[in-house]
C-alpha positions in Angstrom: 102.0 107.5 99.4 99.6 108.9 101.8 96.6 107.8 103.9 93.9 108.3 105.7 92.2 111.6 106.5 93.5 112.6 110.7 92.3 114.7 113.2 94.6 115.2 115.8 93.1 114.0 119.0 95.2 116.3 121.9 93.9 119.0 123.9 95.1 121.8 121.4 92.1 123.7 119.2 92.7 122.4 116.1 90.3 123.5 113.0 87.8 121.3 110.9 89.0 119.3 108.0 88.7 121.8 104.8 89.7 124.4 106.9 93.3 123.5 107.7 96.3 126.1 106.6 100.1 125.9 106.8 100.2 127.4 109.8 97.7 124.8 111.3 100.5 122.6 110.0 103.3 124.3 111.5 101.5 123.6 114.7 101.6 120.2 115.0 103.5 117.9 117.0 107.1 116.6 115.8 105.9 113.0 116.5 107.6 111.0 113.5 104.4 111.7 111.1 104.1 112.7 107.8 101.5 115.0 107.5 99.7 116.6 103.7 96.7 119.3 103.5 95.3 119.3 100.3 92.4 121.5 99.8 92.5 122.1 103.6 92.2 118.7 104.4 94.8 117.0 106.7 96.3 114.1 105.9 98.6 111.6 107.2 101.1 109.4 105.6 101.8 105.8 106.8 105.5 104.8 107.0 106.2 103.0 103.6 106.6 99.3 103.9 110.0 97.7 101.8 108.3 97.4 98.5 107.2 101.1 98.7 110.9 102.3 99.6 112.3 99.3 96.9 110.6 101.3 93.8 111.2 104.8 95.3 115.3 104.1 94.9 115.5 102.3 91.7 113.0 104.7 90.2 115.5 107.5 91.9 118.6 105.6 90.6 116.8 105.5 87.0 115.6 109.0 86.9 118.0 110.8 88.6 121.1 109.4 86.8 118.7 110.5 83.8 118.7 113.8 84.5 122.1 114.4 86.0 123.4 113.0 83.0 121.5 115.4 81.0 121.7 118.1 83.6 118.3 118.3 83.0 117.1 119.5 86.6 117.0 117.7 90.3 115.0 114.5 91.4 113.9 114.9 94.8 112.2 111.9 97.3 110.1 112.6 99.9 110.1 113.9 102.6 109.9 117.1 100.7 107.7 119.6 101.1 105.6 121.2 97.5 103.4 123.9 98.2 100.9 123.5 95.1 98.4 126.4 96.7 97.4 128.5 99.5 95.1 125.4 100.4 97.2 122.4 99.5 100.7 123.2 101.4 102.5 121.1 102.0 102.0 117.8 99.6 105.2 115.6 100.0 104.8 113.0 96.4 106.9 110.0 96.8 109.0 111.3 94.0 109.4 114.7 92.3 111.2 116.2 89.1 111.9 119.7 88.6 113.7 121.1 85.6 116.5 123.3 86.2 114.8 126.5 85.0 112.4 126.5 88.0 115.2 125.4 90.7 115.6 127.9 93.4 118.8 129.9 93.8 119.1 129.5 97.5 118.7 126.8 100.4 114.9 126.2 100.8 112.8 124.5 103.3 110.2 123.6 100.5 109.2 124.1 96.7 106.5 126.6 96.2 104.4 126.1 92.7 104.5 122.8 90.2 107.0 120.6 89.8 107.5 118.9 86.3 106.4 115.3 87.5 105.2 113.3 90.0 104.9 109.9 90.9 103.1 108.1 93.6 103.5 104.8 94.5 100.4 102.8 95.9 99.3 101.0 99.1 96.0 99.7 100.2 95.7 103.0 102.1 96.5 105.5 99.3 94.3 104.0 96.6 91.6 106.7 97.0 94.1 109.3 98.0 96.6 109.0 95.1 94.0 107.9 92.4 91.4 110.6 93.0 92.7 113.3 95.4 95.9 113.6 94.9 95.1 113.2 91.4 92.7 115.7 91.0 95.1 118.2 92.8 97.9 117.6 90.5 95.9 118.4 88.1 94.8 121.6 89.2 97.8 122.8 90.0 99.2 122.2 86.5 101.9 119.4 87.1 102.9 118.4 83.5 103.3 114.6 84.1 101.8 112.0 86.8 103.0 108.7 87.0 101.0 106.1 89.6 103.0 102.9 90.4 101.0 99.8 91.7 102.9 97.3 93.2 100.3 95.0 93.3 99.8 94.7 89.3 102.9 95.6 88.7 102.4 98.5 86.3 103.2 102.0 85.8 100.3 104.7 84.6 101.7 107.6 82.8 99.5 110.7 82.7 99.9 113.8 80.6 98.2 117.1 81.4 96.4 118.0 77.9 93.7 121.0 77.8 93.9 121.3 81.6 93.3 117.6 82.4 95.1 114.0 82.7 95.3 111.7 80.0 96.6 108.4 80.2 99.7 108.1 77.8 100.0 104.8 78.8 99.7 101.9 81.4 103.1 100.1 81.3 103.6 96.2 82.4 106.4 93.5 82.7 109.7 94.2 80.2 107.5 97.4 78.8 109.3 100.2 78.3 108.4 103.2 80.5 108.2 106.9 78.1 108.1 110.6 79.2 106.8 113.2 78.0 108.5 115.4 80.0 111.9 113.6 80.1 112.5 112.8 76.7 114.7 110.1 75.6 114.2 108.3 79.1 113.7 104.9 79.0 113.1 102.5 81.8 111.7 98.7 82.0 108.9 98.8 83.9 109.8 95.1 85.7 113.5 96.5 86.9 111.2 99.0 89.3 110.2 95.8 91.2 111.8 94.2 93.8 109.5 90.3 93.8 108.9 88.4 90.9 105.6 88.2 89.4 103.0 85.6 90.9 
């Protein structure tokens, strides 16, 4: 989940958006944000509301006891730092899955390269963010699967990376059942992700 575009407003030099680095980042105040650069651009992230942190567990719970089963890899919430490039560092996705292959073998402070998947969950203030920048992001940096979550229709979109760009596998509703590419034989019911009923 992330929002708007920010530009710290203290007395520091601080550069102009497109031109931000990781060690711009590193300056910045310990102030309870969440803060993204992606393509240079600084972002911050709101603090998620219950819904948000409601789909982030069960979809954690689902995936995760998934993949442990299988020991397929590590599922990972934010805030965690991905480094996808020199120019987006760091991006923290709501959720992330990394196989075991590309796990590190020592205590890191963040992931450099592509995870496996990602998944994003939507708010009024992320919509452009997750749907297009984000997106487009992912996509250059060669993440194999993208899931977007919107609480408001209730759906999961399913994205697969094919000949360098995202294609919609599918767009999953109500007692659907939600497939991965990436994590084979995973099976999840799209309506157990959400914690109201449906209006």
């Amino acid at each position: 989940m992330t929002g708007k575009v920010f530009t710290p407003t203290d007395d520091q030099a601080w550069p102009a958006q497109g031109e931000w680095t990781y060690e711009d980042y590193l300056r910045l105040p310990d102030d309870g944000r969440r803060y993204e650069i992606i393509e240079g651009v600084l972002y911050m992230v709101n603090a998620p509301n219950y819904e948000h942190q409601f789909i982030v567990t069960q979809l954690l719970l689902q995936l995760g006891g998934f993949v442990q089963a299988q020991n397929l890899g590590l599922v990972l919430t934010a805030p965690f730092e991905v480094h996808l490039s020199p120019a987006s560092r760091p991006v923290q996705p709501d959720l992330v899955f990394i196989k075991a292959a590309s796990l590190p073998n020592e205590n890191i402070a963040a992931f450099e390269g592509a995870p496996d998947l990602v998944v994003e969950v939507l708010s009024p203030a992320s919509l452009r963010t997750d749907r297009h920048i984000k997106f487009d992001a992912y996509e250059r940096a060669g993440i194999p699967e993208y899931w977007i979550i919107n609480p408001k229709t209730r759906s999961i979109e399913v994205y697969i990376l094919s000949g360098g760009e995202y294609a919609l596998q599918g767009e999953f509703l109500s007692d659907d059942v939600i497939t991965s590419q990436v994590l084979v034989g995973l099976k999840v019911v799209t309506a157990m992700l959400f914690p109201f009923p449906p209006n």
